[in-house]
KEKE-3310 file (N, C-alpha, C; in steps of 0.2 Angstrom, whole numbers, plus 5000, padded with zeros to 4 digits):
npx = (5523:5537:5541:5541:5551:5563:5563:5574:5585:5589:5588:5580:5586:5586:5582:5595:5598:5598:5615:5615:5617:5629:5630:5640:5635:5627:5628:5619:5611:5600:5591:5582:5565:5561:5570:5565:5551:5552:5559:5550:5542:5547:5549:5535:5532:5539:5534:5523:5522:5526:5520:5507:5513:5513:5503:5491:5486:5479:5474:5462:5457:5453:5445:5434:5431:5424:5413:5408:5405:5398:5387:5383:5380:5369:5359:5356:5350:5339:5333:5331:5319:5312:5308:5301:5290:5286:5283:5273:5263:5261:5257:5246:5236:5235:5227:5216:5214:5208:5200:5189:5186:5178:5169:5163:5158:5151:5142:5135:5130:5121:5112:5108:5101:5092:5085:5080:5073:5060:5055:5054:5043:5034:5030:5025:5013:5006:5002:4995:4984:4980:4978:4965:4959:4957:4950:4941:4933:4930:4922:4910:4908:4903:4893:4886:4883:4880:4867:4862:4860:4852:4840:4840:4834:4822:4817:4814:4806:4798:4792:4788:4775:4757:4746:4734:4721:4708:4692:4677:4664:4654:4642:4626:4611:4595:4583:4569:4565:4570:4583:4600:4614:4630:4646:4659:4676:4689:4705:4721:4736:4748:4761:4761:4747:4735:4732:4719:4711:4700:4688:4676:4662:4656:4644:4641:4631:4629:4639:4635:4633:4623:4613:4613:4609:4621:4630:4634:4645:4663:4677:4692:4705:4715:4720:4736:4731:4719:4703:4689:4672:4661:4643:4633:4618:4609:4594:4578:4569:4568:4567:4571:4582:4589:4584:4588:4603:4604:4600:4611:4606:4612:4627:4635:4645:4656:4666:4680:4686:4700:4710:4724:4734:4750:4766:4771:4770:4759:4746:4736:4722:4711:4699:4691:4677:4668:4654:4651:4634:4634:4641:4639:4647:4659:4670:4689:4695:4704:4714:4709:4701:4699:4703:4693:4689:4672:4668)
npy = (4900:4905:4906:4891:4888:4896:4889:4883:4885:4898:4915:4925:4931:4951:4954:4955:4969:4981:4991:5006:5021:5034:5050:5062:5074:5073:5070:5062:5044:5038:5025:5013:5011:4997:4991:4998:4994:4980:4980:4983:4974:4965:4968:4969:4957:4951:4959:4954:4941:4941:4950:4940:4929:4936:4943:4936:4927:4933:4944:4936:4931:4941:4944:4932:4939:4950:4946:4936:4947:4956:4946:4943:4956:4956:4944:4951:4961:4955:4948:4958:4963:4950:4951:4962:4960:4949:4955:4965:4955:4951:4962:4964:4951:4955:4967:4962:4952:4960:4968:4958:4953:4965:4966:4957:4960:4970:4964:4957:4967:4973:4961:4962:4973:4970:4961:4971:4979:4970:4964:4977:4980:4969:4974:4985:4982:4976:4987:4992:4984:4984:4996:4997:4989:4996:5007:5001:4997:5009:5014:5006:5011:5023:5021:5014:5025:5036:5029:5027:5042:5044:5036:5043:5053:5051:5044:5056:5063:5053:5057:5067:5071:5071:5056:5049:5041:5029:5023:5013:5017:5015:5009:5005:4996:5000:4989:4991:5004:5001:5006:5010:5013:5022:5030:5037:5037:5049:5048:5059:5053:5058:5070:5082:5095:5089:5098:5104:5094:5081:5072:5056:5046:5032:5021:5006:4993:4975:4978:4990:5008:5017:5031:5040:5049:5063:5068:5082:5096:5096:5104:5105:5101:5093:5092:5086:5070:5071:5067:5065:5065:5055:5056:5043:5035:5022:5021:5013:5016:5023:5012:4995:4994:4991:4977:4969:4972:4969:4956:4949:4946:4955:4962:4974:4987:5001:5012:5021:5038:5048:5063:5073:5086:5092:5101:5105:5092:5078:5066:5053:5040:5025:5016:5000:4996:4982:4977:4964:4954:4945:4947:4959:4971:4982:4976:4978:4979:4980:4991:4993:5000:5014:5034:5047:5063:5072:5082)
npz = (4810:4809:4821:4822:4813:4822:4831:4842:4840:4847:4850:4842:4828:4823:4804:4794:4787:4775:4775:4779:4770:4768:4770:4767:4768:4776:4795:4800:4800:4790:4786:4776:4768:4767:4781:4791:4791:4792:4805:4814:4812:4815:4830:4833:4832:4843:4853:4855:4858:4870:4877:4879:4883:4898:4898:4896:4905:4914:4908:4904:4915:4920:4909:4910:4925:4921:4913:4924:4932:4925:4922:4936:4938:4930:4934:4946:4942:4937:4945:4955:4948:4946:4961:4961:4952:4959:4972:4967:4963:4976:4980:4974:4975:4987:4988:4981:4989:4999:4991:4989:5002:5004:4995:4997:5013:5009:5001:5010:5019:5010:5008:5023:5021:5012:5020:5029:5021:5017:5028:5033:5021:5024:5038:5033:5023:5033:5042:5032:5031:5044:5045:5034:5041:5050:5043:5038:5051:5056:5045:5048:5060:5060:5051:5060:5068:5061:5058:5073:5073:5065:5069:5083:5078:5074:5084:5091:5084:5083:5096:5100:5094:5091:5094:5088:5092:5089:5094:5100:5112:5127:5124:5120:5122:5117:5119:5121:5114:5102:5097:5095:5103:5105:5108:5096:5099:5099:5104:5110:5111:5111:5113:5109:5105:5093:5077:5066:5064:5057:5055:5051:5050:5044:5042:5038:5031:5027:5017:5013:5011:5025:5028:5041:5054:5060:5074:5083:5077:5080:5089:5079:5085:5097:5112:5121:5127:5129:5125:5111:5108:5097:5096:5093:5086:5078:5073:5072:5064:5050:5043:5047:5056:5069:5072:5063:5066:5079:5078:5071:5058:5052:5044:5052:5051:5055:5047:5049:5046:5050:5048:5052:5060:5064:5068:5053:5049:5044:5046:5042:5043:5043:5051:5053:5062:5069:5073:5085:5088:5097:5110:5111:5108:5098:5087:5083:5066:5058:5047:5034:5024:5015:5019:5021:5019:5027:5029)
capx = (5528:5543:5542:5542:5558:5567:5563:5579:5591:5591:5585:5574:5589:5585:5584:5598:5594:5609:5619:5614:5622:5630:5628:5644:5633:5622:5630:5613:5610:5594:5586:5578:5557:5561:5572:5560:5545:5555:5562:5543:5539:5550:5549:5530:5530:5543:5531:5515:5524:5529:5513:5503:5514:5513:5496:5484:5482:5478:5467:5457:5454:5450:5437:5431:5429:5420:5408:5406:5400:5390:5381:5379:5373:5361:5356:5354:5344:5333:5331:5326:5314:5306:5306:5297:5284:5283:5278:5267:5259:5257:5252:5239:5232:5233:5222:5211:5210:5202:5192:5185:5182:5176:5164:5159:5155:5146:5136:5131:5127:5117:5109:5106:5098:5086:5079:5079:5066:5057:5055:5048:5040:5029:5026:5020:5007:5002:5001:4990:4980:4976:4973:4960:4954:4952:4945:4933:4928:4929:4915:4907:4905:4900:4886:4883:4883:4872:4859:4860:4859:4843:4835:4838:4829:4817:4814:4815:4801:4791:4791:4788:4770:4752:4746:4726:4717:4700:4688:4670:4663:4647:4637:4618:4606:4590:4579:4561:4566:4572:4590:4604:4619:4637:4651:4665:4680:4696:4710:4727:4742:4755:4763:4758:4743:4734:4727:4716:4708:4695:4685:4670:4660:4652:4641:4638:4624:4631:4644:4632:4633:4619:4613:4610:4609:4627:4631:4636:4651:4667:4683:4698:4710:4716:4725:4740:4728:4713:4699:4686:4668:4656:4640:4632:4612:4605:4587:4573:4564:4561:4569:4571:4590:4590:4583:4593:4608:4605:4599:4613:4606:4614:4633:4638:4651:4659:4674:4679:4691:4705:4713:4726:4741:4754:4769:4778:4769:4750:4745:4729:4720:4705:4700:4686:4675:4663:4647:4647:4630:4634:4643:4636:4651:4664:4681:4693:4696:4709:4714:4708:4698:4702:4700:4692:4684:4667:4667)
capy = (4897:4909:4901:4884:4888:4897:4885:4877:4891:4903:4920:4928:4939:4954:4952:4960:4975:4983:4998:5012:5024:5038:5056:5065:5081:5073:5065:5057:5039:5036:5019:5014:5009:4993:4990:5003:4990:4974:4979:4984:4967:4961:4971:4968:4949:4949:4964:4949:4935:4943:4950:4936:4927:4938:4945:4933:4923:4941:4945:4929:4931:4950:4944:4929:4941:4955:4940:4935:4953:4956:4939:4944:4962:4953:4940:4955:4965:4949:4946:4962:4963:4946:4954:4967:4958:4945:4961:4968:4950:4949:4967:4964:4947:4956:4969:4957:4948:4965:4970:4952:4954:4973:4962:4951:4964:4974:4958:4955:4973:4972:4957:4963:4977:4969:4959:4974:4980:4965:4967:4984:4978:4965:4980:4988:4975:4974:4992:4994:4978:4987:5004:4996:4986:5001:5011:4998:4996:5015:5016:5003:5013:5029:5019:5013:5031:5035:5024:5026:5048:5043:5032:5047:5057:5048:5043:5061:5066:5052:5057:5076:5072:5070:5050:5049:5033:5027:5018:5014:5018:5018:5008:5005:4993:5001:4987:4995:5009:4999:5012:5008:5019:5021:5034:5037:5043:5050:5054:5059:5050:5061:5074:5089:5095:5087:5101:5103:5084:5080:5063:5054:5039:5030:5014:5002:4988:4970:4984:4996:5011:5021:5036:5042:5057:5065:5073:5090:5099:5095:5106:5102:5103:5088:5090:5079:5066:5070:5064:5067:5060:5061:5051:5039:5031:5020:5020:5006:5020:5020:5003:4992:4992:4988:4974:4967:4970:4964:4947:4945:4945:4959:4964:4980:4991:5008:5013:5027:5040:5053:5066:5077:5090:5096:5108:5103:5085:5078:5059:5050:5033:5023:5009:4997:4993:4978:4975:4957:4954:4939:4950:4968:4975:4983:4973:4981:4971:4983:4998:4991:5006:5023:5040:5053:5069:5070:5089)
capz = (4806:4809:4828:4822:4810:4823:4839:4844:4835:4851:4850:4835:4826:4818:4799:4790:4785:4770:4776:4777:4764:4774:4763:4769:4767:4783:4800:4800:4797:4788:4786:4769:4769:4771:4786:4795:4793:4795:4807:4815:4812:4821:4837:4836:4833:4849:4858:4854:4860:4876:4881:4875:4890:4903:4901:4894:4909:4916:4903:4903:4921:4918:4906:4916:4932:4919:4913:4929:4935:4921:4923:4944:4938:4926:4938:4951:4939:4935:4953:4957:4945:4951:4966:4961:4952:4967:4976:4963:4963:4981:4982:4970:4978:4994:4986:4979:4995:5003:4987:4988:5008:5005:4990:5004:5017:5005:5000:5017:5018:5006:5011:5028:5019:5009:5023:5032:5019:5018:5037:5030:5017:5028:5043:5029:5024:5042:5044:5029:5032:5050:5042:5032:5044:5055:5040:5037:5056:5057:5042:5050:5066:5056:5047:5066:5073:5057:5061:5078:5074:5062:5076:5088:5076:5070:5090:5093:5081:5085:5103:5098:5089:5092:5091:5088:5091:5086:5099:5103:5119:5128:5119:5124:5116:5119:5116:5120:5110:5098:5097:5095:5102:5107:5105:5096:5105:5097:5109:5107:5114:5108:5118:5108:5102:5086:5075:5059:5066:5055:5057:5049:5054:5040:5044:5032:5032:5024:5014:5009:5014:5023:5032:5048:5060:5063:5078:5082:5075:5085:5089:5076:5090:5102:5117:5123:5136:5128:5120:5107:5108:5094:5101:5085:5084:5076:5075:5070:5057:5044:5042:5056:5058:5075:5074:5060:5068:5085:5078:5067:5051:5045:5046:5054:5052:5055:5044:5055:5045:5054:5046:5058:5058:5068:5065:5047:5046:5047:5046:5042:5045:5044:5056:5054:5068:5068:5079:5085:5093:5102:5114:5111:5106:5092:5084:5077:5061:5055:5043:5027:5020:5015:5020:5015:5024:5027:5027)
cpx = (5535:5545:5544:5551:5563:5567:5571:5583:5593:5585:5585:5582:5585:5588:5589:5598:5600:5610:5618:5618:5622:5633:5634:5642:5630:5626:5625:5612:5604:5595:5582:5571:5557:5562:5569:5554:5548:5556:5555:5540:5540:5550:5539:5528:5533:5536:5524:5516:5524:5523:5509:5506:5515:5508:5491:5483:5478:5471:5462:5452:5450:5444:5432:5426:5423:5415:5405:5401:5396:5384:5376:5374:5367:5358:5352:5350:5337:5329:5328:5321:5309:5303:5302:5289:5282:5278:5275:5261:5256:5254:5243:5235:5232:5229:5215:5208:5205:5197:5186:5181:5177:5168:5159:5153:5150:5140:5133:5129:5119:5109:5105:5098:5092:5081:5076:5070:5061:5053:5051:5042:5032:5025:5023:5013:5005:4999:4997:4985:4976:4975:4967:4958:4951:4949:4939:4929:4927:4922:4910:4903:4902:4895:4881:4879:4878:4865:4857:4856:4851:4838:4834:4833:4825:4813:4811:4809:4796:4788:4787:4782:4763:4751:4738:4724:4710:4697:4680:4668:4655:4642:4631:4614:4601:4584:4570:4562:4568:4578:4596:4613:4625:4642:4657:4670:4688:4702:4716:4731:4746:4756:4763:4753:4741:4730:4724:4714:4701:4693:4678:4670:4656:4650:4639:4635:4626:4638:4641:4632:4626:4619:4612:4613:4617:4626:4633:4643:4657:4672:4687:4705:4710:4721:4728:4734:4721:4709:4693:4680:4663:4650:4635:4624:4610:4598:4585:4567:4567:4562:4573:4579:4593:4589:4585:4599:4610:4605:4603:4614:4610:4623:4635:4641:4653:4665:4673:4686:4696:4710:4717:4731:4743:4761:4773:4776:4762:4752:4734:4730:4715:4704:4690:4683:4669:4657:4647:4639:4627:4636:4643:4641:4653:4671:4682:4694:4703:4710:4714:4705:4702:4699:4699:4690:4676:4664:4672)
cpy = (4899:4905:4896:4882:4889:4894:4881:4881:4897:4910:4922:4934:4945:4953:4958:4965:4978:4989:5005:5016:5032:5045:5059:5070:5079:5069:5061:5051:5039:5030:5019:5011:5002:4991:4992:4994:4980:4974:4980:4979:4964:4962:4970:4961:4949:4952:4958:4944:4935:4943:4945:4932:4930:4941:4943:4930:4929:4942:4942:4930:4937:4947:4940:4935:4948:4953:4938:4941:4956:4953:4941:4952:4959:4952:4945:4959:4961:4946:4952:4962:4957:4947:4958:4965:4954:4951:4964:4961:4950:4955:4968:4957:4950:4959:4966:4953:4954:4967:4964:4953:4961:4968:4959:4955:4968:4970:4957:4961:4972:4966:4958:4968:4976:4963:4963:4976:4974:4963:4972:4983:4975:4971:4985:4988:4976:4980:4995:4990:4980:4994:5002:4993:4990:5006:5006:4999:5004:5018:5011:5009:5018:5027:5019:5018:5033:5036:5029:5035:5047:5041:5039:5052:5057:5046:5051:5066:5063:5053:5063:5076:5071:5062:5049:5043:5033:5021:5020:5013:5017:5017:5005:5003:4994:4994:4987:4999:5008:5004:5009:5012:5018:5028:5034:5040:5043:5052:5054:5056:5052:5066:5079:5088:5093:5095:5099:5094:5085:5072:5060:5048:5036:5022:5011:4992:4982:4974:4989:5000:5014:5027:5038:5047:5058:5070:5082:5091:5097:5099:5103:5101:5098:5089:5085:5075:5067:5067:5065:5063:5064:5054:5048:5037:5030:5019:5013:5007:5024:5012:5001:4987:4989:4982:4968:4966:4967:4958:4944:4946:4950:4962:4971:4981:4998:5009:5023:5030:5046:5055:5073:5078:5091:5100:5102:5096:5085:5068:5059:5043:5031:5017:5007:4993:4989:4975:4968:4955:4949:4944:4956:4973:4975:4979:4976:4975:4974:4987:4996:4997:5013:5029:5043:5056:5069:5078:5093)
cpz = (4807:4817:4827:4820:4813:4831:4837:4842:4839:4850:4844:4832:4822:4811:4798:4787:4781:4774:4775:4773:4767:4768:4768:4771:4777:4789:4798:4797:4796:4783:4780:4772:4771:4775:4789:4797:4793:4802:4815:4817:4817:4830:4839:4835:4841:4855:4863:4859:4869:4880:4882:4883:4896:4906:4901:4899:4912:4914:4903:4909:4923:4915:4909:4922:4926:4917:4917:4933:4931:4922:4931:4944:4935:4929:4945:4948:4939:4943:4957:4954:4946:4955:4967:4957:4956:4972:4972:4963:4970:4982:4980:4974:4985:4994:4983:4984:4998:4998:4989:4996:5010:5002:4996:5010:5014:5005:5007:5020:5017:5006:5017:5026:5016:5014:5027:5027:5017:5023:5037:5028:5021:5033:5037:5026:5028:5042:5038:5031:5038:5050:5039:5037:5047:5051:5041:5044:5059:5052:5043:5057:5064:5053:5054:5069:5068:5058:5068:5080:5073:5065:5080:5086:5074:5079:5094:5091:5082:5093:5102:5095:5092:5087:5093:5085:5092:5093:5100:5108:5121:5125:5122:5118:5119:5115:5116:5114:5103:5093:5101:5098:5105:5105:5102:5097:5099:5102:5106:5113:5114:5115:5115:5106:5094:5085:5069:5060:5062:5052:5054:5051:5047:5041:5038:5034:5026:5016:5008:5015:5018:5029:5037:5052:5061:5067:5077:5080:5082:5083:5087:5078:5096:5106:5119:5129:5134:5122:5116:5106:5101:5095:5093:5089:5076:5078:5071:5063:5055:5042:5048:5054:5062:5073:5067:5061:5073:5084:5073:5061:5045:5048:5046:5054:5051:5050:5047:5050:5048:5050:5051:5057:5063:5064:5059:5044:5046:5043:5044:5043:5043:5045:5056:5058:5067:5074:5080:5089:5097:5107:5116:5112:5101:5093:5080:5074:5056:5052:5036:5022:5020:5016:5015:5021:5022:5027:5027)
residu = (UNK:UNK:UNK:UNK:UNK:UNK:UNK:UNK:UNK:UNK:UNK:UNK:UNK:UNK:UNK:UNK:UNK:UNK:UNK:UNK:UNK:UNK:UNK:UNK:UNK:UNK:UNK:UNK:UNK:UNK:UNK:UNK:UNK:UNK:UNK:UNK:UNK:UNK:UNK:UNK:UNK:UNK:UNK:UNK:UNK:UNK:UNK:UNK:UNK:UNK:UNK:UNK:UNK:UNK:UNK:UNK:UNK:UNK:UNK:UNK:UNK:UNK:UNK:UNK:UNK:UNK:UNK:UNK:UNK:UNK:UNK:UNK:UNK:UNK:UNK:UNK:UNK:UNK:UNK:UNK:UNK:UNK:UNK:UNK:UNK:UNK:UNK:UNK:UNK:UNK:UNK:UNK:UNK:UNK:UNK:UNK:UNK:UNK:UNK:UNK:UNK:UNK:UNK:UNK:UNK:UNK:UNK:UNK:UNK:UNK:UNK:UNK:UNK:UNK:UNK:UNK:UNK:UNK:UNK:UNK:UNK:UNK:UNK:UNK:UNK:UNK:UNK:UNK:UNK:UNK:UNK:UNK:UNK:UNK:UNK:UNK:UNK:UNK:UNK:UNK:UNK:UNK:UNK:UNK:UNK:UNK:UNK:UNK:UNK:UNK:UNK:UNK:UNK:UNK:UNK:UNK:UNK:UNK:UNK:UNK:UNK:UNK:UNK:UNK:UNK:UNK:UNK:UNK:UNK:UNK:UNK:UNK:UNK:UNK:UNK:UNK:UNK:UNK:UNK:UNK:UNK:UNK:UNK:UNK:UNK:UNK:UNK:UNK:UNK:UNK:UNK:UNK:UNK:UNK:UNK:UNK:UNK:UNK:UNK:UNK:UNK:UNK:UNK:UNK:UNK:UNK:UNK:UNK:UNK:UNK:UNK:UNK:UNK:UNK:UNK:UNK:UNK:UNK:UNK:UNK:UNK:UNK:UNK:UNK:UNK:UNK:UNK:UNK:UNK:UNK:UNK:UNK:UNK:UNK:UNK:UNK:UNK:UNK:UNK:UNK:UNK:UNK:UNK:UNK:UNK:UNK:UNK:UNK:UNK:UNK:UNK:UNK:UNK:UNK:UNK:UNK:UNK:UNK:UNK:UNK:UNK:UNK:UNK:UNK:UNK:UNK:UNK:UNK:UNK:UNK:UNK:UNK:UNK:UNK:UNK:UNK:UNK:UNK:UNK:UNK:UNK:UNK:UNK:UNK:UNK:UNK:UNK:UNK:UNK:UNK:UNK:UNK:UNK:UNK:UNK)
# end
């Protein structure tokens, strides 16, 4: 307002200020409270006006350029910091790319490793599959070898034994005499000694037994390759046997029994011999009867 009043009038005077009042006592001029701050006024409205034109362009540009490099520090802090989370971002996907490629390699690790056992697994299978087979055809062969001990021992003992067989021999149809006779022969076969041999002849007439003459006492003892005769008749008396049995009528036969030891074992038998008298000899009809001893 004071500007507008005093445009066009020249320069701003200082206002009036009254006369100081001069104290004989003091050289000194002193200024009353107001002129002081008038006068204040005045020297700083002029001070304002002044610098206001000479520095504010100054100043503006000062603030501008301080604006300015504040905005660029900003903008340079804000940029570093992208910069740093760009590189935090690609350190981490580049860390991710090798966790993921490590993932991978491990997976296929892994994979390689479970065909590996798998691989295992099956040689495993195989290799039980032909353990068993070979236990099995290993206690196959042990049942084989078994057998094949028990055969040798069983061949071993039947070779090692006396084997006494039954035969009739020598037979004579006296038909004047009306006597009938023949021997009985035991030999042995075996390759050792039979002992404690004891033998009966018992003849029976349509399957009755009956009686007749027994030879002499025989040695209970058979050598390998020998044989044992015990010499048999029938006679015609007191009842006429002969002649019953030469014509047929009546069925003849022997049951022959054998009782024989050797060392640890012994055996028996008994074999029946039949008189045909179409052909005037004995058939053996087989081992149907049983022993006994006859003393």
């Amino acid at each position: 307002m004071a500007d507008q009043v005093n445009q066009g009038k020249g320069p701003e005077q200082p206002p009036e200020v009254p006369s100081p009042e001069v104290s004989p006592a003091s050289p000194h001029v002193k200024e009353s409270g107001e002129a002081v701050r008038w006068r204040f006024e005045y020297f700083k409205r002029k001070c304002t006006k002044k610098c206001l034109l000479r520095w504010g362009p100054f100043a503006i540009q000062l603030v501008l350029a301080l604006v300015g490099i504040s905005a660029l520090v900003i903008y340079h802090g804000q940029l570093a910091a992208m910069r740093g989370q760009l590189t935090a971002i690609q350190t981490g996907s580049t860390q991710t790319d090798i966790l993921i490629c490590l993932y991978r390699q491990q997976l296929q690790r892994l994979t390689e490793q479970s065909n590996d056992v798998h691989e295992l697994a099956i040689q495993a299978k195989n290799q039980s599959d032909s353990t068993r087979s070979l236990a099995g055809d290993t206690l196959t062969q042990a049942k084989a070898t078994n057998k094949i001990a028990a055969i040798a021992h069983e061949t071993y003992l039947a070779s090692v034994r006396p084997y006494l067989g039954v035969g009739i021999g020598d037979i004579i149809s006296d038909k004047v005499g009306k006597l009938l006779k023949f021997d009985v022969v035991v030999k042995n076969a075996g390759s050792i000694p039979a002992t404690g041999v004891d033998f009966s002849v018992h003849p029976f007439l349509n399957g009755r037994y009956i009686e007749f003459p027994k030879g002499p006492d025989q040695p209970t003892a058979i050598l390998p390759g020998l044989s044992l005769r015990t010499p048999v008749s029938i006679p015609n008396q007191p009842i006429p046997f002969y002649d019953a049995i030469t014509s047929g009528r009546t069925e003849f036969e022997l049951h022959i029994s054998v009782i024989y030891h050797w060392p640890g074992h012994h055996a028996s038998f008994c074999q029946i011999e039949r008189y045909d008298p179409n052909f005037g000899h004995f058939m053996d009809i087989g081992p149907v009867c049983k022993p006994w001893k006859s003393r």
